[in-house]
Backbone atoms as SQL, in Angstrom:
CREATE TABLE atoms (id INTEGER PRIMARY KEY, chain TEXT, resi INTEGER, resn TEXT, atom TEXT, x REAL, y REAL, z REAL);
INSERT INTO atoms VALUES
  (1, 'A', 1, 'UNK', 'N', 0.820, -1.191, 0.000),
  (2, 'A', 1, 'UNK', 'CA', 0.000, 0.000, 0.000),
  (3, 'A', 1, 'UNK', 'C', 0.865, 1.256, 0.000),
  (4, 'A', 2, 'UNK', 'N', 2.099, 1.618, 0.979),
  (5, 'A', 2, 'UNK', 'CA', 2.797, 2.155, 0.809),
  (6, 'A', 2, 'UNK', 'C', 3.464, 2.586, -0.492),
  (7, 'A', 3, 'UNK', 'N', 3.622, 1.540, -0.801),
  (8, 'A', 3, 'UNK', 'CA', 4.118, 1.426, -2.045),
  (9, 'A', 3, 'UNK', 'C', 3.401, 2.762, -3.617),
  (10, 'A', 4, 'UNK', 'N', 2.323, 2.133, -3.729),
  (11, 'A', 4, 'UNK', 'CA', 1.345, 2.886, -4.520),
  (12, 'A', 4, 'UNK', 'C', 1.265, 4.451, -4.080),
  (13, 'A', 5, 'UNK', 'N', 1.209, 4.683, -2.862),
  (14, 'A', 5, 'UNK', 'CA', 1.473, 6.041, -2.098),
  (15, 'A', 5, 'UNK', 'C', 2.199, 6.662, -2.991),
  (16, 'A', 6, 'UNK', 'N', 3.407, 5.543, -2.517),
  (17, 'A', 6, 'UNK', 'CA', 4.753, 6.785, -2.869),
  (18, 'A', 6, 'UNK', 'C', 4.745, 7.032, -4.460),
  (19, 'A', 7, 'UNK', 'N', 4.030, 6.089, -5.431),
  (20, 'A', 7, 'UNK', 'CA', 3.782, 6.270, -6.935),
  (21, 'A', 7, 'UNK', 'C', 2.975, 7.312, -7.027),
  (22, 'A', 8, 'UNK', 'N', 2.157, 7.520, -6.384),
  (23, 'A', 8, 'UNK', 'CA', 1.309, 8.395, -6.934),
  (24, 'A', 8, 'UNK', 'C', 1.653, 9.568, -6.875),
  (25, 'A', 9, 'UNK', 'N', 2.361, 9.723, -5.271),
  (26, 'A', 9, 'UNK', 'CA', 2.872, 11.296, -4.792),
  (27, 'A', 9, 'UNK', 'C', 4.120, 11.618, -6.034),
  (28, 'A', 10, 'UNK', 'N', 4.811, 10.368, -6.424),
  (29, 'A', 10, 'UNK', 'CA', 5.825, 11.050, -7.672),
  (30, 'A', 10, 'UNK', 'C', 5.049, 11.597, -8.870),
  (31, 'A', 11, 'UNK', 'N', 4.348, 11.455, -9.264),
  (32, 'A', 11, 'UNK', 'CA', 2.768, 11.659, -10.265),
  (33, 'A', 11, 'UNK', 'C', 2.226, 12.516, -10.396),
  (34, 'A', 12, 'UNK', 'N', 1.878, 13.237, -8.759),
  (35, 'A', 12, 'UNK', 'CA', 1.529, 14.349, -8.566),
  (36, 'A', 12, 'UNK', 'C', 2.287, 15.120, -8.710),
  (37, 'A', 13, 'UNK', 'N', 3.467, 15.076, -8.215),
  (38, 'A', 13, 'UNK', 'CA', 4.515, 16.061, -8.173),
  (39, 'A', 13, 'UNK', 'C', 5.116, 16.235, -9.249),
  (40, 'A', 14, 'UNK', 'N', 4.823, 15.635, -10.266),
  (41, 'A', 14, 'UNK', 'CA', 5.342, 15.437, -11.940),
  (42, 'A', 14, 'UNK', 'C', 4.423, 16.518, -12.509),
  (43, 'A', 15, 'UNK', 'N', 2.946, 16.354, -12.407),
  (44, 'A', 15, 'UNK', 'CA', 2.069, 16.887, -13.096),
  (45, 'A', 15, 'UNK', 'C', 2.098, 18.406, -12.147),
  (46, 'A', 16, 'UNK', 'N', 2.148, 18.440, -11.116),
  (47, 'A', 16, 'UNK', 'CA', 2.275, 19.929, -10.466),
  (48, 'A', 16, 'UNK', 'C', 3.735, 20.680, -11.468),
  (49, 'A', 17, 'UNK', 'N', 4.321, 20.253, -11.548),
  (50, 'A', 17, 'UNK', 'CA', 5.471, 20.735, -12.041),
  (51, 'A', 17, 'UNK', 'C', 5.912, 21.091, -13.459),
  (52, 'A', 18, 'UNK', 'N', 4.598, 20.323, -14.323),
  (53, 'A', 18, 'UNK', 'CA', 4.330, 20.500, -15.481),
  (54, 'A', 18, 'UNK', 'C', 3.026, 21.597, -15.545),
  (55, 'A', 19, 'UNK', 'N', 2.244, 21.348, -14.818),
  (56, 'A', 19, 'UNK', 'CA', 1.675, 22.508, -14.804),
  (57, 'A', 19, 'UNK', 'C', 1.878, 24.015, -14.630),
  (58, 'A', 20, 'UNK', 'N', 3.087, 23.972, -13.598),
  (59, 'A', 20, 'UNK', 'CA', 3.736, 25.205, -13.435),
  (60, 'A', 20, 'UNK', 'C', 4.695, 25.982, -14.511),
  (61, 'A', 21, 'UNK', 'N', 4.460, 24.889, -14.564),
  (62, 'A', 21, 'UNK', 'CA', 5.306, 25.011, -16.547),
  (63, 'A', 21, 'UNK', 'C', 6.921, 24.750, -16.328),
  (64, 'A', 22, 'UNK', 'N', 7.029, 24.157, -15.136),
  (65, 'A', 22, 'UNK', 'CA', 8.856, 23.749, -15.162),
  (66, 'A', 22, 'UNK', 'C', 9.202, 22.960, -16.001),
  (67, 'A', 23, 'UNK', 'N', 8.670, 21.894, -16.552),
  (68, 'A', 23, 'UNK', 'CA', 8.366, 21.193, -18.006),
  (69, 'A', 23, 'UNK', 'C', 7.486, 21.439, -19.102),
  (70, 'A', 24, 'UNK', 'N', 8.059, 21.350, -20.472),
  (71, 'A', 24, 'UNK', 'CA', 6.900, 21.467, -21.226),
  (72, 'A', 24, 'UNK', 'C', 7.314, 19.753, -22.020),
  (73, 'A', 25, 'UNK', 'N', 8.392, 18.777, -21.434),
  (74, 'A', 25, 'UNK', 'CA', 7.950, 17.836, -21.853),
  (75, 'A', 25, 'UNK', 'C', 7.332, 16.088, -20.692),
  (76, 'A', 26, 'UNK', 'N', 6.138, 15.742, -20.767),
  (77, 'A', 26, 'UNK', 'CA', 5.916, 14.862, -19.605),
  (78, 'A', 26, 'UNK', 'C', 7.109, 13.665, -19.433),
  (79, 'A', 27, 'UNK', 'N', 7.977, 13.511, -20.777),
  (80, 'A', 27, 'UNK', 'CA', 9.449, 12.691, -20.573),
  (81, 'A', 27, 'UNK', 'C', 10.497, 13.457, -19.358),
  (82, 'A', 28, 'UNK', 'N', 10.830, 14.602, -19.715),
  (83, 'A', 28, 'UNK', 'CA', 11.510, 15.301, -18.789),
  (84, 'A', 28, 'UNK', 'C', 11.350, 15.255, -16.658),
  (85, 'A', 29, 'UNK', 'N', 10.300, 15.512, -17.451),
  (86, 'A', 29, 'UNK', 'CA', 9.039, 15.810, -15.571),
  (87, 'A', 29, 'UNK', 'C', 9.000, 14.122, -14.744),
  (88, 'A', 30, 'UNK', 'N', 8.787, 13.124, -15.847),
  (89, 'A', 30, 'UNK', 'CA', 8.495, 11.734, -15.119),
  (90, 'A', 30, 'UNK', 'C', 10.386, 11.522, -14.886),
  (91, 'A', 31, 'UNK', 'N', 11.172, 11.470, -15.673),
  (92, 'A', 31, 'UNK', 'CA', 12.036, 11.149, -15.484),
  (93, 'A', 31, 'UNK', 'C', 12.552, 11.746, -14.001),
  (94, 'A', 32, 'UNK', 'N', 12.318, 13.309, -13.649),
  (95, 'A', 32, 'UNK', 'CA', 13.088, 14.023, -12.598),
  (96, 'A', 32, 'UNK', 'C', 12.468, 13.219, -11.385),
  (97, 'A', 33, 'UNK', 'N', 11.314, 13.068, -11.537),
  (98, 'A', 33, 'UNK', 'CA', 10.355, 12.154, -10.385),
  (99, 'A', 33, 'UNK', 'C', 10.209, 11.095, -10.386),
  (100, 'A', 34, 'UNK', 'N', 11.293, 10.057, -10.861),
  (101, 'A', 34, 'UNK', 'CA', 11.177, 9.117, -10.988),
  (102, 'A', 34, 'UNK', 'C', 9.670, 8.229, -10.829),
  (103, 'A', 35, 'UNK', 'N', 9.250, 8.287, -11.866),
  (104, 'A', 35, 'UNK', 'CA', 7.771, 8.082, -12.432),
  (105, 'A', 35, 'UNK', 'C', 7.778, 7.592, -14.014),
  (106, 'A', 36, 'UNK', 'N', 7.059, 6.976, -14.141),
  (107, 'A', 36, 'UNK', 'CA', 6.379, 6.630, -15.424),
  (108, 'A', 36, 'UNK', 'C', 5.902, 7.464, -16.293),
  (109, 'A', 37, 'UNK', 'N', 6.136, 8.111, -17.508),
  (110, 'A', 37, 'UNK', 'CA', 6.044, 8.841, -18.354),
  (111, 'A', 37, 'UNK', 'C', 4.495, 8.857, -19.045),
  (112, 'A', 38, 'UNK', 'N', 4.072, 7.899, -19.136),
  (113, 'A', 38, 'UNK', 'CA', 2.425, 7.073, -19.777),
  (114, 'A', 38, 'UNK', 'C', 1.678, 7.749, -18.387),
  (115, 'A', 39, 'UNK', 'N', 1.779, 7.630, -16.882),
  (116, 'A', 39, 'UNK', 'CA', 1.107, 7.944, -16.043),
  (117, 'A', 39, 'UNK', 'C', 0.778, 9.236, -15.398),
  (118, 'A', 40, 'UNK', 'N', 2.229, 9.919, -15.691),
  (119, 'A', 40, 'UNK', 'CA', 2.194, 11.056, -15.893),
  (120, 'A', 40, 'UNK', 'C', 1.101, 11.850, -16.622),
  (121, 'A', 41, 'UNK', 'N', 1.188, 11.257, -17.878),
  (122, 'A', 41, 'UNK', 'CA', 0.379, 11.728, -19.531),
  (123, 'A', 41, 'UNK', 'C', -1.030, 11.484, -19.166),
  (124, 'A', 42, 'UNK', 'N', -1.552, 10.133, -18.439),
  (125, 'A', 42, 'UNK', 'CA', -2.609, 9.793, -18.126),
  (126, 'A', 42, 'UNK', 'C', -3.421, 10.701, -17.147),
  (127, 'A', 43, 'UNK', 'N', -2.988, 10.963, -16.306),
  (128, 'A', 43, 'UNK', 'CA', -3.310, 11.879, -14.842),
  (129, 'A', 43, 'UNK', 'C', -3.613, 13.531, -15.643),
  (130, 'A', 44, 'UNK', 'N', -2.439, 13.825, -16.329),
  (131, 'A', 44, 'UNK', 'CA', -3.064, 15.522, -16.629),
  (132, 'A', 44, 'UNK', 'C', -3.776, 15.184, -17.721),
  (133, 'A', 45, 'UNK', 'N', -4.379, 14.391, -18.416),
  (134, 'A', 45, 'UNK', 'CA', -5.434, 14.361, -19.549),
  (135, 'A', 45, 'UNK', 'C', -6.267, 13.889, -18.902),
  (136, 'A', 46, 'UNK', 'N', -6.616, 13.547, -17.330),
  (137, 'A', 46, 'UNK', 'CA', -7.947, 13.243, -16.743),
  (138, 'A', 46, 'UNK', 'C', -8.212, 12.016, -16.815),
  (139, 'A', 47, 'UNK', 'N', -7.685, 10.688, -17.495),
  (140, 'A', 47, 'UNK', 'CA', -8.143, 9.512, -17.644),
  (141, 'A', 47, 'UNK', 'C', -7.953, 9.092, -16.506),
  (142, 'A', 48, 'UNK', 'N', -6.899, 9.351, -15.392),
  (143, 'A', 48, 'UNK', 'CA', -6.535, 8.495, -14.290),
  (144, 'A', 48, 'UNK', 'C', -7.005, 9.470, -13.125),
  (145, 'A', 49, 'UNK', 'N', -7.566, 8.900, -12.070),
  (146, 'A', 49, 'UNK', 'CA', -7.665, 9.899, -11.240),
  (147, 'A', 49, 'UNK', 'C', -7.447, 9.116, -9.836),
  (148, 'A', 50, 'UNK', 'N', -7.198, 9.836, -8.807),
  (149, 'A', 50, 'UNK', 'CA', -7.045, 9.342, -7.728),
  (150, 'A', 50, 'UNK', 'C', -7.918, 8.285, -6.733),
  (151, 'A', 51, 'UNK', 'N', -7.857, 7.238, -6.189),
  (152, 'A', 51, 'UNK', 'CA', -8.755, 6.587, -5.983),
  (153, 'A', 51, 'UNK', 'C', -10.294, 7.012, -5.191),
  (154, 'A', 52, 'UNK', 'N', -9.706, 8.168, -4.610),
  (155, 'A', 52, 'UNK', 'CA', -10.474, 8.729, -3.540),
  (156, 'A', 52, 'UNK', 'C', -11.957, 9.344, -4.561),
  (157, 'A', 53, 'UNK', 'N', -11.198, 10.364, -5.395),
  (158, 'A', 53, 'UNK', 'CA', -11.640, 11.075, -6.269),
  (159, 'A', 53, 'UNK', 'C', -13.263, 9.628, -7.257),
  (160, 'A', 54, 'UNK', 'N', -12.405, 8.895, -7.791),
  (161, 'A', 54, 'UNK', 'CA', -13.061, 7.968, -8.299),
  (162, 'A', 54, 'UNK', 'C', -13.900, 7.266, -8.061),
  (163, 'A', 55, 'UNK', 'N', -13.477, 6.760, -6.429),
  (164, 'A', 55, 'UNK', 'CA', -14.621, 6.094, -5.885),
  (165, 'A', 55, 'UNK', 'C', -15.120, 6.213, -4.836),
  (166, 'A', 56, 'UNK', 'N', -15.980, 7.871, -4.724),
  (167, 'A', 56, 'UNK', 'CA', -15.669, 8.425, -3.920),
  (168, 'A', 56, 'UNK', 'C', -16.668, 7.875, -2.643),
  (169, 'A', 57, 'UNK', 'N', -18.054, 7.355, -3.221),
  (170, 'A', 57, 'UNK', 'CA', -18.858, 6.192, -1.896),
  (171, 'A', 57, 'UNK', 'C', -18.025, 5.590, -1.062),
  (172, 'A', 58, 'UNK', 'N', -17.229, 4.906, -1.658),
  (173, 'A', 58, 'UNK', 'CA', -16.375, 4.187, -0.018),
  (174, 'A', 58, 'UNK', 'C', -15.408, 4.729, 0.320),
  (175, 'A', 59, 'UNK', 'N', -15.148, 5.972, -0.028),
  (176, 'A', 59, 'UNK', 'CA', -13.866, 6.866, 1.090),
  (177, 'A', 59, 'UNK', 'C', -14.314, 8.090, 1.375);
């Protein structure tokens, strides 16, 4: 569980950072955050969202 935590918080902190515009490429941003580049891409185009967010009846 931990585990997934710490994926996601690199994810977030990828896409915060691309948003701020410290990247304009999601290769650059996943790489600094050691993160996945596809998940990165996934999360700021809205397909992926946080579990909480998603399912949000049982949390």
């Amino acid at each position: 569980m931990r585990d997934k935590f710490i994926k996601s918080s690199r994810i977030d902190k990828a896409v915060a950072a691309i948003q701020r515009g410290e990247f304009t490429h999601y290769t650059n941003a996943a790489r600094e955050f050691k993160c996945d580049r596809s998940a990165v891409s996934r999360r700021i185009r809205g397909l992926t969202k946080l579990k909480k967010e998603a399912n949000s009846f049982w949390y």
